[in-house]
C-alpha positions in Angstrom: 0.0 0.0 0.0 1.0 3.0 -0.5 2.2 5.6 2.8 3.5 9.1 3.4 7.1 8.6 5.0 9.8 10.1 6.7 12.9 9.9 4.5 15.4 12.0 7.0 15.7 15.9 8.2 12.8 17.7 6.3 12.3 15.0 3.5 9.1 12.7 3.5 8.1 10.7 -0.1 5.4 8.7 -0.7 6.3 4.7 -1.2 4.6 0.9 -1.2 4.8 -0.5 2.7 3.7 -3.6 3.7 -0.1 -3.5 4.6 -0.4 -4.4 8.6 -1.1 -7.3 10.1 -3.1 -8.5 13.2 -0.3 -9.0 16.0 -2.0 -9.2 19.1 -5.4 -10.3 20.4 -6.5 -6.6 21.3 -5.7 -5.1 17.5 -7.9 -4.4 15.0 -7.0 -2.4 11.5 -8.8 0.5 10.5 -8.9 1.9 6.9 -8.4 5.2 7.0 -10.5 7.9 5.9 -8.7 10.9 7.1 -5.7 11.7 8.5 -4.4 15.3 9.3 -1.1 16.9 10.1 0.5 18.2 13.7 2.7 20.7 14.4 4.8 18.0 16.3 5.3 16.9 13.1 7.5 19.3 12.6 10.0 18.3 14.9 10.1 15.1 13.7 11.0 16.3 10.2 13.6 19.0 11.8 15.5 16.0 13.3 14.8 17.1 16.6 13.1 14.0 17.8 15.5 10.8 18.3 15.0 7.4 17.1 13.2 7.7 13.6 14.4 5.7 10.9 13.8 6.1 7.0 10.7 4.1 5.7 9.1 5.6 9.1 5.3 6.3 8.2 4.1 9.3 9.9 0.5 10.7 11.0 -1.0 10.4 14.2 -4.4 11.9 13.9 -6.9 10.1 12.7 -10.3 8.8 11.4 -11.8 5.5 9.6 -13.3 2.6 9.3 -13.0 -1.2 10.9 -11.7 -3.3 8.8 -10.8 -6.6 11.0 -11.0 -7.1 14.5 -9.1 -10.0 16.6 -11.2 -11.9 19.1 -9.7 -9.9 21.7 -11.6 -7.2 20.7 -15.3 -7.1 21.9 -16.6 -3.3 21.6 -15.3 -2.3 18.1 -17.3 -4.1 15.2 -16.3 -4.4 11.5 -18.2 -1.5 9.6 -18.3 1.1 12.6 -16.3 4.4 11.9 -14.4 5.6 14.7 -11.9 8.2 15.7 -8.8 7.0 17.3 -7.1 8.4 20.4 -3.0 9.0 18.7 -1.7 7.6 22.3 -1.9 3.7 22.4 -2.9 2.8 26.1 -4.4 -0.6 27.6 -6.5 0.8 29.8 -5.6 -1.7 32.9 -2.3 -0.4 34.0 -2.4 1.8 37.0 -2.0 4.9 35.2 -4.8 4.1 33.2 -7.2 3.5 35.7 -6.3 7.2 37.5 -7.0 8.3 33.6 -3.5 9.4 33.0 -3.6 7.6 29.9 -0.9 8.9 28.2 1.6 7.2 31.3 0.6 3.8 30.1 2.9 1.4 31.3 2.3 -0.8 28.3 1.6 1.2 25.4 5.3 1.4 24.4 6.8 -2.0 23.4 10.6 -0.1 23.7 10.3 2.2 27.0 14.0 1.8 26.9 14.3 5.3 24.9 12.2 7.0 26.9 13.5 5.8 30.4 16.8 7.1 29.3 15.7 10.4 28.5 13.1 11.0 31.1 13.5 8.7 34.2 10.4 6.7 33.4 8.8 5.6 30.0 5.2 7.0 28.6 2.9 5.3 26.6 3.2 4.8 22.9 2.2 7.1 20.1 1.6 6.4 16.0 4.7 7.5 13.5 6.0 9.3 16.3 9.9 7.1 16.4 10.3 4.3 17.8 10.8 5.9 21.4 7.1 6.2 21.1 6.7 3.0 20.5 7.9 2.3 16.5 3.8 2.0 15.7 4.0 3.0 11.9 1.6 6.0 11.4 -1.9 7.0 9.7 -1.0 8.0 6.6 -1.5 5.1 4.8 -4.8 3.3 3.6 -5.0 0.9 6.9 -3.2 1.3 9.9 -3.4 -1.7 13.1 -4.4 -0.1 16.4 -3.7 -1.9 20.0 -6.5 -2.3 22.4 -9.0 -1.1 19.7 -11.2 -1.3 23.0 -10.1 1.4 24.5 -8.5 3.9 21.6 -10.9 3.8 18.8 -14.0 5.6 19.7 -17.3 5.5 17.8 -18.2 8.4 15.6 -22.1 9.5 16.7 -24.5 10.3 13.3 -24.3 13.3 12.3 -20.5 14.3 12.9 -18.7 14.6 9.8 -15.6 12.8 9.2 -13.7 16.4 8.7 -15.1 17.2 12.5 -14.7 14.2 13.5 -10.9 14.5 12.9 -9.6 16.4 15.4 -11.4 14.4 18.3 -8.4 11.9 17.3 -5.8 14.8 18.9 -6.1 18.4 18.5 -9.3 18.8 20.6 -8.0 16.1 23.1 -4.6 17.3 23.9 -6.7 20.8 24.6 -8.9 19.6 26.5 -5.6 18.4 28.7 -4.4 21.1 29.0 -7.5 23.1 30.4 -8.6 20.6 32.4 -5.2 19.5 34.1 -4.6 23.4 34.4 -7.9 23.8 36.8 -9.7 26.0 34.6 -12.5 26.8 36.6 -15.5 29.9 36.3 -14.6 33.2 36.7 -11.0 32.2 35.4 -8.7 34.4 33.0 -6.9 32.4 30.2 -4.5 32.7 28.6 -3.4 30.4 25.6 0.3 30.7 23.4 -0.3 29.2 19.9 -3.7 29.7 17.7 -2.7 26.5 15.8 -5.3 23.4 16.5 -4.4 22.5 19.8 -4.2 26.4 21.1 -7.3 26.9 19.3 -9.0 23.6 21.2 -7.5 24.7 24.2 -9.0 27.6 24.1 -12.8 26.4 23.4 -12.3 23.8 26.3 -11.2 26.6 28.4 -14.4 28.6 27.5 -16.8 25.3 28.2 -15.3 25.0 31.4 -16.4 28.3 32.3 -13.4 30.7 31.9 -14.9 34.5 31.9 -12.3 35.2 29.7 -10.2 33.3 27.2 -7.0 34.8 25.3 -4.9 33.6 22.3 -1.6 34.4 21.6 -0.1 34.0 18.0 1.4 35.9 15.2 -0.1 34.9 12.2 -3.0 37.3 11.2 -5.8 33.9 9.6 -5.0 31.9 12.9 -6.0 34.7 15.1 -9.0 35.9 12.8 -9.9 32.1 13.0 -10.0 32.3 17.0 -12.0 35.7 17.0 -14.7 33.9 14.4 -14.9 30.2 15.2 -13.5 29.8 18.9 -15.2 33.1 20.2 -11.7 33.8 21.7 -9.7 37.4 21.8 -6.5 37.6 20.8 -3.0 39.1 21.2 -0.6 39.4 18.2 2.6 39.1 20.1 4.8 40.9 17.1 2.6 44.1 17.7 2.8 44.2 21.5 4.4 43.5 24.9 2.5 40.3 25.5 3.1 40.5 29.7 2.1 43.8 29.7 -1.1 43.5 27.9 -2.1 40.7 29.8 -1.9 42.7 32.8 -3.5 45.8 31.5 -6.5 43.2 30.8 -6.5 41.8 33.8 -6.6 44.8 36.7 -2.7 44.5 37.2 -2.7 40.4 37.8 -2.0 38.7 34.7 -4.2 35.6 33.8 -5.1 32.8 36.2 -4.3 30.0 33.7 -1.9 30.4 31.5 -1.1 27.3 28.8 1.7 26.7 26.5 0.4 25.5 23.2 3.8 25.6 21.1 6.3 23.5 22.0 9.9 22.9 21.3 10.8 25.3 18.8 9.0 28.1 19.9 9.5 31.7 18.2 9.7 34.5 20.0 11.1 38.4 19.8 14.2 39.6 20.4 18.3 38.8 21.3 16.9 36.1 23.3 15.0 33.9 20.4 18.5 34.1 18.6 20.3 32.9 21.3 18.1 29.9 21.7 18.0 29.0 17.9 21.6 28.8 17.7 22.2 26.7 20.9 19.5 24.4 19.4 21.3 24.2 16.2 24.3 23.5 18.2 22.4 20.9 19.9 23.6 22.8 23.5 19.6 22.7 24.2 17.5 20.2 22.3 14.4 23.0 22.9 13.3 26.2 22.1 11.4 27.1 25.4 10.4 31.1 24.3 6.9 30.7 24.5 7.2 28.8 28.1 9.3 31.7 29.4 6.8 34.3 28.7 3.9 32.1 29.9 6.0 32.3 33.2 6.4 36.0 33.1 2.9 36.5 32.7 0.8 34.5 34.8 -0.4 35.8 38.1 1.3 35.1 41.4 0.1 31.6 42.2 -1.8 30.7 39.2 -0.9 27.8 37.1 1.5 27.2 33.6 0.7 24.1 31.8 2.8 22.7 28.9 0.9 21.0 26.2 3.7 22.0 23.2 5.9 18.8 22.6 9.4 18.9 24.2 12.0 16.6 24.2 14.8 17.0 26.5 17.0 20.1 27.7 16.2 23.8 27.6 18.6 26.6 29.2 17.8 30.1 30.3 15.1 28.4 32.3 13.2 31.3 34.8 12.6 28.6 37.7 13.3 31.5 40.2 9.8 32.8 39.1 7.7 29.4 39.3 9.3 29.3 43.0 9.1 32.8 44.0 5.7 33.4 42.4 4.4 30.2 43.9 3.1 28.9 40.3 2.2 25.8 39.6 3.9 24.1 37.0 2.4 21.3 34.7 2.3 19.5 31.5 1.4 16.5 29.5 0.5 14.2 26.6 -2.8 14.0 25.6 -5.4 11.5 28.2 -7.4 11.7 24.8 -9.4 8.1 26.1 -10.8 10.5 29.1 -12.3 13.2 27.0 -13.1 11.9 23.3 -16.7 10.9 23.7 -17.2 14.6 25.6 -15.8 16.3 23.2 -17.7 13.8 20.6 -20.5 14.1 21.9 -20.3 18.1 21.9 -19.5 17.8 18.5 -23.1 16.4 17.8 -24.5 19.8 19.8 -22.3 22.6 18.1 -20.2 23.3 20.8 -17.1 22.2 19.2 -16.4 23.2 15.3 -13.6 22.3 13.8 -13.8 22.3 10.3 -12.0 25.3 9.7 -8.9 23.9 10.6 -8.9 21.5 7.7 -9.1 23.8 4.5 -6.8 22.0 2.6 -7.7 18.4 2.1 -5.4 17.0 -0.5 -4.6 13.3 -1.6 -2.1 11.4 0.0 -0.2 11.7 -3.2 0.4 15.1 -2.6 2.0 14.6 0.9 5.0 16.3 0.4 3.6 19.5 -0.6 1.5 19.3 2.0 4.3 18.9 4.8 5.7 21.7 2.6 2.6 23.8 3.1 1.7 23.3 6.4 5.3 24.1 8.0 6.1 27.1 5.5 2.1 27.9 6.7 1.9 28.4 2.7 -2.1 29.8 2.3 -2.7 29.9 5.3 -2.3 26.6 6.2 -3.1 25.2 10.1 -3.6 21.6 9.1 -2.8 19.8 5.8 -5.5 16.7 5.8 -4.9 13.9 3.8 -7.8 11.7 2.0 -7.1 8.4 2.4 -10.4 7.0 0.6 -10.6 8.5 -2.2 
């Protein structure tokens, strides 16, 4: 079949790859119908992430079809289209049943990688290297999924596949974010990055009762796209002191929340943004943590920072004197998608979450590479390339 792979630093061709097989008594394969882009994609083609190998398929967001379902299976039925969570998780483990789903102590067949870089492994996720686990990705025609049970979640009538979508990872990892952060009524949010998770972020902050929700990007479509479709406002952070505004909008505080929807190569303004790039290059830091340090900056004394950009490793410059001294709290994760998909499905069937306008460039998977190409160079405006797998 054919697949949309990762070739080495920024290079990705479509080739034949073996179709998947059934491996364990839990799997099912789904034929994929759509399956969109990420922005922590883009690390993986920058060489930032270790452990990918050439032939790699990538995509990790996802919708389809059942195709074939192994005994083990007993909730999934051939025919059903479903969504599927991008963190493989079993569900038993101990981290599953507190709902940290994304801890999974057996969704990553090779927790080697991670235990050296982090102290402990994480679960696994699809096309994301094999520290995550080696699962080959979603774009490609069928894809196998562990514990089908418990990751692949039925779509409700009336939800279109292009909605549909972005319950696999966009609107879950947001929904993290908010509701690890505490979001509670009455809150002031704040939320750096208007790309699909920021903008998710930001409309699970709203439903959770924030008074006041604020995005914070550069690019003029992202921002208009918050203002029309997530009903958030919005800071252009090349046209004003970010900090500053925040507090001018806030009676002198500075938000209550504040959430970091970039991740690992962050841009920012100024001497400082320089610095960091070249000491990535170097490879003396393996992140770019601009948008982090500003979240820090700007959040009120004792309010909370939450992390849901994708880092890997190192970052220097790091303002922990402000965490401790202003008595923040500090968080982050991957997304618990299995905890929030059928909410956020079943808001989906009511309205409440749109996300269609994320996706205005659906493309054949044969054009894959200009897609990659378009969505990092954000050619036309582009948040998310989507790829249609069925047609």
């Amino acid at each position: 079949m054919k697949a949309l792979t990762w070739r080495g630093v920024n290079e990705v061709a479509v080739e034949d790859v073996p179709e998947p097989t059934i491996l364990n008594d839990h799997d099912a394969i789904i034929e994929v119908t759509l399956s969109a882009t990420c922005g922590s994609d883009l690390h993986l083609l920058g060489g930032y992430i270790p452990a990918m190998r050439s032939g790699d398929v990538l995509g990790h967001e996802f919708m389809g079809t059942v195709v074939e379902v192994w005994p083990g299976v007993r909730e999934r039925r051939v025919g059903k289209r479903v969504v599927v969570v991008s963190f493989t998780s079993c569900g038993r483990c101990w981290y599953c049943q507190q709902g940290l789903f994304s801890l999974c102590d057996n969704g990553n067949p090779n927790p080697g990688i991670t235990e050296a870089l982090w102290g402990q492994a994480i679960g696994g996720c699809y096309g994301y290297s094999h520290a995550m686990g080696g699962y080959a990705g979603s774009h490609a025609r069928y894809i196998r999924v562990p514990y089908a049970d418990q990751g692949a979640f039925p779509v409700p009538d009336g939800v279109s596949d292009e909605r549909a979508l972005f319950a696999s990872d966009a609107a879950p990892t947001g929904w993290t974010g908010a509701d690890q952060a505490g979001v509670k009524a009455g809150d002031t949010v704040a939320v750096w990055g208007a790309g699909g998770v920021g903008q998710m972020a930001a409309r699970a902050a709203a439903l959770m009762g924030a008074e006041r929700v604020v995005v914070v990007d550069r690019y003029a479509n992202r921002l208009e796209q918050v203002r029309t479709h997530i009903g958030a406002e919005t800071l252009d952070y090349s046209q004003v002191d970010v900090p500053a505004a925040l507090r001018e909008m806030t009676g002198g505080r500075g938000p209550d929340v504040c959430i970091e929807a970039v991740g690992m190569e962050a841009h920012a303004n100024g001497v400082v943004h320089l610095v960091d790039q070249v000491k990535q290059q170097l490879r003396l830091q393996t992140d770019r943590p601009g948008a982090v340090r500003e979240a820090i900056y700007a959040c009120r004394k004792g309010g909370t920072v939450f992390t849901l950009g994708v880092f890997g490793g190192f970052v220097d410059s790091f303002p922990l004197g402000a965490v401790m001294n202003k008595a923040l709290t500090l968080r982050g994760a991957q997304q618990h998608g299995h905890r929030y998909i059928p909410e956020i499905l079943e808001r989906m069937s009511r309205d409440e979450v749109r996300t269609e306008h994320l996706a205005p460039h659906v493309m054949p998977l044969e054009e894959g590479p200009a897609g990659y190409r378009m969505f990092k160079e954000k050619e036309d405006g582009c948040v998310r390339s989507v790829f249609r797998l069925d047609a």
